[in-house]
C-alpha positions as CSV (number, residue, x, y, z in Angstrom):
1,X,48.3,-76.1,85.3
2,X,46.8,-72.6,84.9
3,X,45.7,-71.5,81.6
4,X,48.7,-69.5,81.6
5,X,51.3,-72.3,82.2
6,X,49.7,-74.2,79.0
7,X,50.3,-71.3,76.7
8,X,53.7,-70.8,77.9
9,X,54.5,-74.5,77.9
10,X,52.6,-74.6,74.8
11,X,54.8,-72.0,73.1
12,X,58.0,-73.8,74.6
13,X,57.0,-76.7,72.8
14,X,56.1,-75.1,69.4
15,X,59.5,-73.6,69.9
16,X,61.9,-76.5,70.3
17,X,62.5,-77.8,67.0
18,X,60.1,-80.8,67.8
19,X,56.8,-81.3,66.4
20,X,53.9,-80.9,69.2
21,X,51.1,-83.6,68.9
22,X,47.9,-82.2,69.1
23,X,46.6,-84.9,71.2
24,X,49.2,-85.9,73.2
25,X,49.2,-82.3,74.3
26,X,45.9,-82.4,75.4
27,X,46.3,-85.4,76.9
28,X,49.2,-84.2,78.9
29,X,47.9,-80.9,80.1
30,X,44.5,-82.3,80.5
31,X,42.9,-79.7,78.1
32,X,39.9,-80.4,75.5
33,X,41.0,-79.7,71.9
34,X,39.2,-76.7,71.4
35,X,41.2,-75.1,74.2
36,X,44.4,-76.6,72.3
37,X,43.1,-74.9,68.8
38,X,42.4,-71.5,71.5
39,X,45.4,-71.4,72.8
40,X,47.4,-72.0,69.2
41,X,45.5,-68.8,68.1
42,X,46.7,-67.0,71.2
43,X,50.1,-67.8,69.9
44,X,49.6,-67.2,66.5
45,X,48.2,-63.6,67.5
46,X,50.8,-62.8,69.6
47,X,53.7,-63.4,66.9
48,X,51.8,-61.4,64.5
49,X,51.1,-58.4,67.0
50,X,54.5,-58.1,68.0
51,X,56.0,-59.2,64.7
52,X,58.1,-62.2,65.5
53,X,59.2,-64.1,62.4
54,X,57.6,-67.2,63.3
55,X,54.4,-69.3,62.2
56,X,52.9,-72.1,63.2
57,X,52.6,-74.5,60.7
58,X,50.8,-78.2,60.6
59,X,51.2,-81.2,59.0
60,X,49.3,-84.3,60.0
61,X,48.3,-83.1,63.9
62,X,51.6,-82.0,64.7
63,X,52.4,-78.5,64.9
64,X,55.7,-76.2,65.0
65,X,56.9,-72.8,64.9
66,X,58.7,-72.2,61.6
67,X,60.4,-68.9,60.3
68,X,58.0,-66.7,57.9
């Protein structure tokens, strides 16, 4: 996968109402976690730029996208 397949698959993820493991994520996508924490900031910029009503939120290394 291109870098732009994970943040799209990435988002997909955050997006389904199931909580995304941080490493099994990397695992999967074969990406170090520092790309993982990247790419979540990608996301997290892009729905504040364009105002979507969603954050991310964490809780014990799983992440999802929550309305604000």
């Amino acid at each position: 996968m291109n870098k732009a397949e994970i943040l799209l698959y990435l988002f997909y993820q955050l997006i389904s109402d199931k909580p995304v493991s941080r490493l099994a994520f990397c695992c999967d996508t074969h990406i170090s976690e520092r790309s993982f924490y990247r790419y979540l900031s990608d996301i997290k910029n892009f729905l504040v730029e364009f105002g979507i009503g969603l954050e991310i939120a964490e809780e014990g290394g799983n992440y999802t996208a929550k309305e604000r």
